[in-house]
N, C-alpha and C positions, 0 to 999 in steps of 0.2 A: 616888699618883704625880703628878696633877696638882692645879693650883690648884683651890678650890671655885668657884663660879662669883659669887660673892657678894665674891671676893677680887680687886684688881687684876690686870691681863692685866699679865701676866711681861713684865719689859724684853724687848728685841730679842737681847741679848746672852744672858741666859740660855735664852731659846727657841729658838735659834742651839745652844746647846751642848747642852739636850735632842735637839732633831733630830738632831745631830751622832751622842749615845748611841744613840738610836734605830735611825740608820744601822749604824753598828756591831752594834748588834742586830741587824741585820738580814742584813750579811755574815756576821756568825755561823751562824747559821741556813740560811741558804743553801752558806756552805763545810761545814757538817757533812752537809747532806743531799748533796752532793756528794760528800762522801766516804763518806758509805755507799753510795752508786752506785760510784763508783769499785772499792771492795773488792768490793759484790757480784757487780758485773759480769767484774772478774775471778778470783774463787771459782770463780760458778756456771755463765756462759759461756765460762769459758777465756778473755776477751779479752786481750791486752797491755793494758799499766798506757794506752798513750795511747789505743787503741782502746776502753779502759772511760772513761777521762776523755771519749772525745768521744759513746759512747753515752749516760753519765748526765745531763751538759751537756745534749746536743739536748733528753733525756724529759724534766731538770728547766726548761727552758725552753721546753716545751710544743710542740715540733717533731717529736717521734718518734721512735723511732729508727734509730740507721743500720746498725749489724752482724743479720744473721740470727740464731736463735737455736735450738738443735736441741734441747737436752738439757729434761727435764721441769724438771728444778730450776732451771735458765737461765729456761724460759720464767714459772715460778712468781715467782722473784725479779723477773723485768720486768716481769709486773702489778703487783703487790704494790709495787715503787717505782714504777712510772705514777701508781699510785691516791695512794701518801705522795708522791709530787713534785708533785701538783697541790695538796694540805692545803699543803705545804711553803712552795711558792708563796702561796695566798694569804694564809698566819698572815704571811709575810714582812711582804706589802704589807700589811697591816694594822700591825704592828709600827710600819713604815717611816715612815706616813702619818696615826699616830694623831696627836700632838704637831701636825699641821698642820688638821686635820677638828677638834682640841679646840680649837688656838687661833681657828681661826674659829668654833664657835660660842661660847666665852666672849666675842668679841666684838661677836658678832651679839645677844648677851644680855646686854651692859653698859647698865646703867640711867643717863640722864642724872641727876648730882646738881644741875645748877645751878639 
């Protein structure tokens, strides 16, 4: 996926437009875990569709959540997505921030030819 390091550092332009992919990879990833919260939350704790939109938001954004939770299967689903919302999160930012951490070190490791 990336250049080898032995290869010219990518125009601006085209490292602009991987970043770009990358972002989008990343909103991906993030609205899909969000919507497995969203259904789980209203499956297994009965919440309404907005009440599950704002408990799986807070846990995939690492705030906690807001509605109580009674039933065994509710409370199973809410760990089980805590523990996947925190994975979720960081494969995210990795994703997000690879294209930026590669182009700085292929240019931290370009060899002068002159």
């Amino acid at each position: 996926m990336f250049e080898h390091h032995k290869r010219p550092l990518l125009p601006r332009r085209d490292f602009l437009a991987r970043l770009a992919r990358s972002v989008a990879i990343g909103i991906g990833c993030i609205a899909f875990a969000l919507g497995i919260g969203i259904l789980g939350y209203h499956q297994f704790v009965k919440l309404s569709w907005l009440d599950a939109f704002e408990n799986a938001a807070m846990i995939l954004s690492g705030m906690g959540p807001v509605s109580p939770v009674e039933s065994e299967a509710g409370k199973l689903f809410a760990g089980f997505y805590a523990l996947f919302s925190g994975l979720a999160f960081i494969t995210t930012m990795a994703v997000i921030f690879a294209p930026v951490f590669h182009r700085f070190l292929h240019k931290f490791h370009l060899t002068d030819d002159k």
